[in-house]
LOGUSE-260159 format. One record per residue: x, y, z of N, C-alpha, C in turn. Coordinates in pm, whole numbers, padded with zeros to 5 digits, always signed. Atoms other than C-alpha are relative to their C-alpha. Layout:
<rs>
XYZXYZXYZ ...
</rs>
This chain:
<rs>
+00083-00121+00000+00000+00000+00000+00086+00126+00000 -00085-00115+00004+00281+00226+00071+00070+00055-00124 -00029-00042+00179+00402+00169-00249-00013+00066-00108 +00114-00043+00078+00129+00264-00431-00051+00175+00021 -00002-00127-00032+00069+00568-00223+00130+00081-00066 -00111-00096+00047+00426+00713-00332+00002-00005-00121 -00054-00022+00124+00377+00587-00679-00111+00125-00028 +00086-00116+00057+00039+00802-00706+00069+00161-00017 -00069-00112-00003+00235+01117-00563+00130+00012-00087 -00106-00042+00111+00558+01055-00789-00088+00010-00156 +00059-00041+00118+00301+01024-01072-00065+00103-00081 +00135-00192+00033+00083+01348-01047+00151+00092-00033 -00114-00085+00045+00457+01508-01027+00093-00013-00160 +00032+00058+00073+00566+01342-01323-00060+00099-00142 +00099-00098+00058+00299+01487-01504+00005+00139-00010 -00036-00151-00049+00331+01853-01370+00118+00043-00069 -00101-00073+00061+00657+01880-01453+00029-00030-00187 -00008-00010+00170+00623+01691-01824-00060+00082-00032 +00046-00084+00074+00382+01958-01879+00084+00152+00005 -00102-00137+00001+00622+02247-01802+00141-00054-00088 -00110+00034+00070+00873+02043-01987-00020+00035-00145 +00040-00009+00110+00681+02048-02300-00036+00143-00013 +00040-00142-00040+00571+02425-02218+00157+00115-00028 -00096-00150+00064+00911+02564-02236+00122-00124-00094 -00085+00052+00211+01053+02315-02614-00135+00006-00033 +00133+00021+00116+00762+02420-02812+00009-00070-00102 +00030+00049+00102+00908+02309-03067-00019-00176+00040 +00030+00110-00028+00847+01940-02894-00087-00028+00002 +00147-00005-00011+00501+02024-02858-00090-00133-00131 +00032+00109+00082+00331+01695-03011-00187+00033-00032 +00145-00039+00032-00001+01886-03051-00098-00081+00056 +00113+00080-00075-00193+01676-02823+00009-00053+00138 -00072-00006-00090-00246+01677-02516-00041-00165+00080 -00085+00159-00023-00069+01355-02325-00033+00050+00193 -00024+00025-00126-00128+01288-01986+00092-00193+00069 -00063+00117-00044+00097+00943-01875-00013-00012+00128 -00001-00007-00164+00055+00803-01522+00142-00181-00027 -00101+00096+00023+00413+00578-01520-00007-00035+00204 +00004+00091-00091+00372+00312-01220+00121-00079+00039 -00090+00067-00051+00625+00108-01069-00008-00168+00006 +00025+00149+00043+00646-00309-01172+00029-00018+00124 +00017+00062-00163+00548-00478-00836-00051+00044+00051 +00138-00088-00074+00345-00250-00686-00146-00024-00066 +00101+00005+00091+00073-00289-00942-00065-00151-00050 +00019+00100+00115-00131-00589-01138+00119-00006-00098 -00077+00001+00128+00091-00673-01400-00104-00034-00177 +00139-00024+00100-00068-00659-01775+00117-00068-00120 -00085-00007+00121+00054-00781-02124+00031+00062-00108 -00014-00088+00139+00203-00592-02406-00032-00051-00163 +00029+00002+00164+00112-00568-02743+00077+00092-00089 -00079-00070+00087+00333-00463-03003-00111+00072-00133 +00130-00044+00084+00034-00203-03198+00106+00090-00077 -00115-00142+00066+00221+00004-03451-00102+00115-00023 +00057-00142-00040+00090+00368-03337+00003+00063-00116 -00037-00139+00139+00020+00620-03609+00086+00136+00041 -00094-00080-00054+00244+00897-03605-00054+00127+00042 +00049-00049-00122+00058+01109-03383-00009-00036+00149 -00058+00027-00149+00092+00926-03113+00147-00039+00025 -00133-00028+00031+00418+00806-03197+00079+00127+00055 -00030-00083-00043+00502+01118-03163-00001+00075+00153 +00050-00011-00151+00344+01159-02840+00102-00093+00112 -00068+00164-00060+00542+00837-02718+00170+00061+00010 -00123-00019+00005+00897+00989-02822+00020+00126+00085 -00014-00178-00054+00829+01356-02669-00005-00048+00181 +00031+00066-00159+00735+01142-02282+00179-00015+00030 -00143+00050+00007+01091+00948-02342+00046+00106+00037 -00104-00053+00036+01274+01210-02390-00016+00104+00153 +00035-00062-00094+01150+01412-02110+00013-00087+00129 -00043+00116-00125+01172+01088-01869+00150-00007+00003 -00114+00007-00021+01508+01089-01942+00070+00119+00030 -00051-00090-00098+01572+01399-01777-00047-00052+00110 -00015+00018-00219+01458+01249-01429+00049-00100+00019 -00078+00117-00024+01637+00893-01475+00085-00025-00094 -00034+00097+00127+01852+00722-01719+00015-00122+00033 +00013+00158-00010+01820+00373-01533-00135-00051+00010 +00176+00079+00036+01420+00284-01567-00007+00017-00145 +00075+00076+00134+01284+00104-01856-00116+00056+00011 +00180-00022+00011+00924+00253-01974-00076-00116-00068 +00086+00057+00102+00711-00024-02074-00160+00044-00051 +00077-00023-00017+00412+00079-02207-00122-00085-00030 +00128+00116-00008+00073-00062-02145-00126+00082-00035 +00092-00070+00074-00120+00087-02444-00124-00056+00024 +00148+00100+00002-00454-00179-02367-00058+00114+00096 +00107-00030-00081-00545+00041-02042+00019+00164-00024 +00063-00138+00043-00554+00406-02218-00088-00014-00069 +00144-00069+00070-00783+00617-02333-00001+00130-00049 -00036-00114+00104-00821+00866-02590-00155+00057-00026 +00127-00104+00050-01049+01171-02628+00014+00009-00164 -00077-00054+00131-01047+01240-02998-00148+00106-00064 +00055-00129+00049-01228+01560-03141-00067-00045-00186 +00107+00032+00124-01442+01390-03486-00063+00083-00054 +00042-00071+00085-01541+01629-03746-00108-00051-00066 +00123+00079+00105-01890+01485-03867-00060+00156-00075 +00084-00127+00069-02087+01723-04130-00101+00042+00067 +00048-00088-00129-02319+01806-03870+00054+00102+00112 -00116-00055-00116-02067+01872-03589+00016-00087+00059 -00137+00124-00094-01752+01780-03392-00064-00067+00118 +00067+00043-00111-01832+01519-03163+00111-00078+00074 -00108+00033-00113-01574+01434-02876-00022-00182+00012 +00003+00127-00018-01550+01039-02906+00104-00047+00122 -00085+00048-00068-01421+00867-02572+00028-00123-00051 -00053+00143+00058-01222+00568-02709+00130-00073+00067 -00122+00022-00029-00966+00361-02605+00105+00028-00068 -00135-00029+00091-00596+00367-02716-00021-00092-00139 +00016+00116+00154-00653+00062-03008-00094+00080-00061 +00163-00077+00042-01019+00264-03098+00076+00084-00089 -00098-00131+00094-00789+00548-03151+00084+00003-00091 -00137+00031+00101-00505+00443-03353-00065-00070-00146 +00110+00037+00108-00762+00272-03573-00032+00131-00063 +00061-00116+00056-00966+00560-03633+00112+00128-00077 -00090-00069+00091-00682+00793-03695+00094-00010-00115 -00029+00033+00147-00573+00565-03989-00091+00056-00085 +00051-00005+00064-00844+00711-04156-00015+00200-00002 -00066-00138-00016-00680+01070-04108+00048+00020-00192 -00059+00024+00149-00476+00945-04439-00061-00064-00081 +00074+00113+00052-00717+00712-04607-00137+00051+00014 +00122+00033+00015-01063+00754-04733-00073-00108+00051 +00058+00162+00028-01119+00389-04765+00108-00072+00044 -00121+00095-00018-00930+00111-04602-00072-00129+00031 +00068+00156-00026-00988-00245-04622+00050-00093+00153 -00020+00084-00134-00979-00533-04359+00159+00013+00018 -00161+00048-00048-00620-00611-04429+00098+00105-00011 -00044-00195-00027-00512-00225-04466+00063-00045+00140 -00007-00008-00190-00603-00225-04090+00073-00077+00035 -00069+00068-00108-00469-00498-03967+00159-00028-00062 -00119+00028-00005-00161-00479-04113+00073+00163+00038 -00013-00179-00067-00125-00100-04016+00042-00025+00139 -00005+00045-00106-00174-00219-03686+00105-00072+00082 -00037+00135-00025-00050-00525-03663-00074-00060+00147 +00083+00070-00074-00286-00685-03417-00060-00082-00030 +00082+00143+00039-00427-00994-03403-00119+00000-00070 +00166-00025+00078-00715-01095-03626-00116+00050+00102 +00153+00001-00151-00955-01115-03264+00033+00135+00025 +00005-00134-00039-00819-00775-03173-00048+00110-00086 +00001-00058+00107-00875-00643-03492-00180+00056-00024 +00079+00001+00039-01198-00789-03552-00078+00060+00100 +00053-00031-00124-01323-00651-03189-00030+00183-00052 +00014-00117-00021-01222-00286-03249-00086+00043-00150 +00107-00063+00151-01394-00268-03664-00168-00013+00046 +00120+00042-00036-01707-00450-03479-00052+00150+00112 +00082-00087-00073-01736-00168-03216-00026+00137-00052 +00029-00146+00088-01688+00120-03466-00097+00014-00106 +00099-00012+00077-01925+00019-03735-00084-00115-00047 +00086+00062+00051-02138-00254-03639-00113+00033+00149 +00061+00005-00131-02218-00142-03252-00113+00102-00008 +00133-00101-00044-02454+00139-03126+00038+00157-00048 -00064-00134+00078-02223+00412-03258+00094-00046-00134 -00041+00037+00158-02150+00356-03642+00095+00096-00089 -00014-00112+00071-01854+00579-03700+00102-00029-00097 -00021+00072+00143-01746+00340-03971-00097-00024-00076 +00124+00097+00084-01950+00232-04279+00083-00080-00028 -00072+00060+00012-01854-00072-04353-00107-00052-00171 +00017+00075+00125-01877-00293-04717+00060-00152+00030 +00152-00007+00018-02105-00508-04748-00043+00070+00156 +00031-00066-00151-02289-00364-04449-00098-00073+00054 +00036+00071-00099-02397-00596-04244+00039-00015+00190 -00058-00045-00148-02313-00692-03831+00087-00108-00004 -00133+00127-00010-02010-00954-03912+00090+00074-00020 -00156-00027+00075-01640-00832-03968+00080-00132-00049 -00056+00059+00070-01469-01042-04266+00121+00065-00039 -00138-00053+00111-01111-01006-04466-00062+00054-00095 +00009-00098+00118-01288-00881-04739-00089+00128+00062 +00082-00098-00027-01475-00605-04582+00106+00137-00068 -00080-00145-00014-01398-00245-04624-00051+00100+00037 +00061-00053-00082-01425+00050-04447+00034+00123+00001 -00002-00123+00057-01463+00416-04469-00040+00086+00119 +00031-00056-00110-01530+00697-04213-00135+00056-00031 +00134+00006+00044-01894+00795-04174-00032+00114+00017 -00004-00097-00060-01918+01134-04208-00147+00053+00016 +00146-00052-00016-02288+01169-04196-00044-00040+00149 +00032+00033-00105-02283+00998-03868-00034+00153+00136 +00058-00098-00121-02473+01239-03535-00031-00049+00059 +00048+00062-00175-02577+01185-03187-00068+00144+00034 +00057-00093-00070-02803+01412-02986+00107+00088+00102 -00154-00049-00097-02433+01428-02756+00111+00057-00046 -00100-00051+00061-02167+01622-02811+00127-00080+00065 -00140+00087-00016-01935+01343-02649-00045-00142+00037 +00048+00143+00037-01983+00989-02653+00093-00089+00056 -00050+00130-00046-01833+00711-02514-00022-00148-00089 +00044+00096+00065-01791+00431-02736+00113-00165+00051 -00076+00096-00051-01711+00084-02573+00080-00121-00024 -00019+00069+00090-01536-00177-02662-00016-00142+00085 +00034+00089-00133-01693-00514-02507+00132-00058+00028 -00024+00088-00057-01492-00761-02314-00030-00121-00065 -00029+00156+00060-01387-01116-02463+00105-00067+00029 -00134+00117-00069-01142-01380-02315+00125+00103+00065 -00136-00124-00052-00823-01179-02263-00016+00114+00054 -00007-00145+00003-00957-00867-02320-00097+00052+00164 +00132+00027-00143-01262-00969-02044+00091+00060+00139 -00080+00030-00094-00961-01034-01796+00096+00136+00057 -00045-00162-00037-00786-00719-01884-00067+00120+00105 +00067-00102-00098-01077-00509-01766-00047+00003+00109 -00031+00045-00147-01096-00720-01460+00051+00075+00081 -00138-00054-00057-00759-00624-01379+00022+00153+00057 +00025-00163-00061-00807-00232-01441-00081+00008+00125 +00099+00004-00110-01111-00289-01197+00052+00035+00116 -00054-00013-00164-00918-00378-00897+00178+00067-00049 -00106-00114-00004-00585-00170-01042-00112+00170+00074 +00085-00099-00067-00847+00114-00979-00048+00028+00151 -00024+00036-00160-00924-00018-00644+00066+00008+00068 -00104-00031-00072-00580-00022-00568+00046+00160+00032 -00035-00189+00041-00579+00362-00677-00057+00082+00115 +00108-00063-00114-00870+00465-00459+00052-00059+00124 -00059-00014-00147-00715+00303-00171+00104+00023+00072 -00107-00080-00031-00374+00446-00188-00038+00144-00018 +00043-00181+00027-00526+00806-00273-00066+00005+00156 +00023-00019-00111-00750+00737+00067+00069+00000+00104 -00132+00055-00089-00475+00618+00279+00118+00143+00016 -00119-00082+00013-00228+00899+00146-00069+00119+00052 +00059-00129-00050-00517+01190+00246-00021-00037+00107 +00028+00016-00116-00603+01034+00556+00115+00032+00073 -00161-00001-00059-00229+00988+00683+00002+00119+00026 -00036-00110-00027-00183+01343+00612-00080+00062+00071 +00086-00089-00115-00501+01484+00772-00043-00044+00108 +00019+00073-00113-00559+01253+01044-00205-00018-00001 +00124-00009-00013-00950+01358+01066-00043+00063-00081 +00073-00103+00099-01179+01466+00772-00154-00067-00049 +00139+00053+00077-01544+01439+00634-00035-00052-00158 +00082+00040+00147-01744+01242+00378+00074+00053-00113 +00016-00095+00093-01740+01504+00114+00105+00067+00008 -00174-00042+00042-01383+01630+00178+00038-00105-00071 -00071+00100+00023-01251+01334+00150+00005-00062-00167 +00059+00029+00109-01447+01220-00137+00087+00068-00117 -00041-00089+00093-01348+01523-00321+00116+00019-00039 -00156-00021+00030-00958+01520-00267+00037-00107-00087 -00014+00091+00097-00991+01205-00401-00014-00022-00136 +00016-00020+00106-01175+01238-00682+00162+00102-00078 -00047-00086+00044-00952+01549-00738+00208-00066-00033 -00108+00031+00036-00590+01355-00702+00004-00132-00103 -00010+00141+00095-00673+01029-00932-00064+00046-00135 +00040-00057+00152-00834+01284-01218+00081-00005-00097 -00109-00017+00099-00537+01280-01404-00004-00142-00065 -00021+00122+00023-00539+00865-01385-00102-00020-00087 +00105+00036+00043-00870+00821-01423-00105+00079+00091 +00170-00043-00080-01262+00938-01315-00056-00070+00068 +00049+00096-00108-01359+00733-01015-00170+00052+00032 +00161+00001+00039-01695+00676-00974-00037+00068+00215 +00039-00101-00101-01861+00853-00617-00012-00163+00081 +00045+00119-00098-02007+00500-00500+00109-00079+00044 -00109+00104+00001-01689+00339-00609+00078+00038+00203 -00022-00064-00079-01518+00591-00360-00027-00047+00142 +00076+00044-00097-01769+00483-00098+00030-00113+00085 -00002+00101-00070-01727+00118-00114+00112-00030+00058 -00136+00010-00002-01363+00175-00099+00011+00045+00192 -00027-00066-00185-01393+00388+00230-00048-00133+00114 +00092+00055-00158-01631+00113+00406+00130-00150-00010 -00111+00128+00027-01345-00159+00277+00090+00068+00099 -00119-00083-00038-01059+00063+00407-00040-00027+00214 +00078+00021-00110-01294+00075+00771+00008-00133+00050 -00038+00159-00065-01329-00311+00810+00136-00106+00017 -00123+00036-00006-00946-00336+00759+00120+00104+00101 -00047-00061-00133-00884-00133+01020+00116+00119-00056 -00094-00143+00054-00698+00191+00820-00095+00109+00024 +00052-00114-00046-00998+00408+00939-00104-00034+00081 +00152-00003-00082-01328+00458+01160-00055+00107+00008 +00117-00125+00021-01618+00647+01173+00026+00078+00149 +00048-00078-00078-01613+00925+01426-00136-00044+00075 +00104+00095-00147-01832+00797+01788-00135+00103-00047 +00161-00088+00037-02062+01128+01711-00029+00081-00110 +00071-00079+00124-02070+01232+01347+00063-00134-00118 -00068+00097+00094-02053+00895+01112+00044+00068-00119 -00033-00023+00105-02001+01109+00830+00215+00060+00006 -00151+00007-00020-01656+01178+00996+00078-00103+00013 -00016+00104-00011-01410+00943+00961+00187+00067+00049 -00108+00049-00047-01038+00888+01137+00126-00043+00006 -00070+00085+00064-00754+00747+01025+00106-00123+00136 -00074+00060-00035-00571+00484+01164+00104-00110+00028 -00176+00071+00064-00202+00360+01181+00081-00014+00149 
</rs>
């Protein structure tokens, strides 16, 4: 747990300072903005890599981190574990732009079609290079799911090698940002397991690390610092938060205040 607590705080810093890093080499400026949360192997789940060949936008994104990590070490290895990002990306439909939340694979997909009108099955996946199942997962959630911001040929709800696939620019939503998911299947199921209780682990080193420091605080502080130091990682959910605190309680790292339960204690 202690671990975890120092990696959160070396991570938010990290951050802070890559963005003043990139702030004064403009010309490094990779036009997009990068948030990285770099973890520590052993402290964490461990996850597997995939060798995805990035388009050169993120690419770019990927070399500008490096280079900037290697002003605070030159003995850590970065591996990165592209499966558990996530990418805003700004979609130009002929209606209007609509903010798609996607994962990192979603994204790297879609922005093949930055350069490309039209790209067929084996375009993609050799662009990529990802497995056929990974392949066929991320064409299925872009233009056969609930948000269609592929057309595909023939157009039906299967993904084949001969398909092909085009960006949809007539596609609209009532939302101006969207979330588009990508289900869970064997591996991938297991993966989002994993984030689950990596997340878990997040929320209970973020509680742990505000408690420590303030000894005594309420509900709705608490709540809020939290939310407010794991924003960068990720958006924790309010209940999540919750169940985390009453977990944290029956393991004896806090207690409710004798005459205001909404106060809680810490203790070490």
């Amino acid at each position: 747990m202690e671990g975890m607590v120092t990696d959160l705080t070396v991570a938010r810093d990290h951050q802070t300072k890559f963005e003043e890093f990139v702030a004064g080499h403009p010309e490094l400026n990779p036009g997009i903005d990068l948030a990285v949360t770099v973890l520590t192997t052993g402290f964490w789940p461990s996850y597997k890599t995939f060798d995805i060949n990035l388009p050169a936008e993120m690419v770019k994104c990927v070399e500008v981190f490096k280079e900037f990590y290697q002003t605070r070490t030159k003995h850590r290895k970065l591996t990165w574990i592209y499966s558990l990002g996530t990418c805003n990306i700004n979609a130009k439909f002929d209606a209007k732009p609509i903010e798609l939340i996607v994962t990192t694979y979603q994204a790297a997909l879609l922005l093949l079609f930055n350069g490309s009108e039209r790209l067929s099955y084996s375009e993609i996946a050799t662009q990529l290079n990802l497995s056929d199942d990974d392949v066929v997962r991320l064409l299925h959630s872009l233009s056969c799911a609930k948000y269609k911001i592929l057309n595909k040929e023939p157009a039906n709800r299967s993904i084949s090698p001969n398909d092909v696939f085009e960006f949809n620019s007539k596609f609209t939503d009532r939302m101006r940002r969207i979330k588009i998911p990508l289900p869970p299947v064997d591996e991938k199921k297991k993966v989002v397991e994993d984030v689950d209780k990596d997340r878990r682990y997040a929320i209970d080193a973020s509680i742990v690390r505000i408690m420590k420091s303030r000894k005594v605080m309420g509900h709705q502080q608490l709540v809020a610092e939290c939310v407010e130091q794991l924003s960068r990682m990720f958006k924790p959910d309010f209940k999540a938060i919750k169940k985390r605190i009453e977990d944290l309680i029956t393991r004896d790292y806090l207690e409710r205040d004798k005459d205001n339960a909404n106060t809680y204690k810490y203790l070490a």
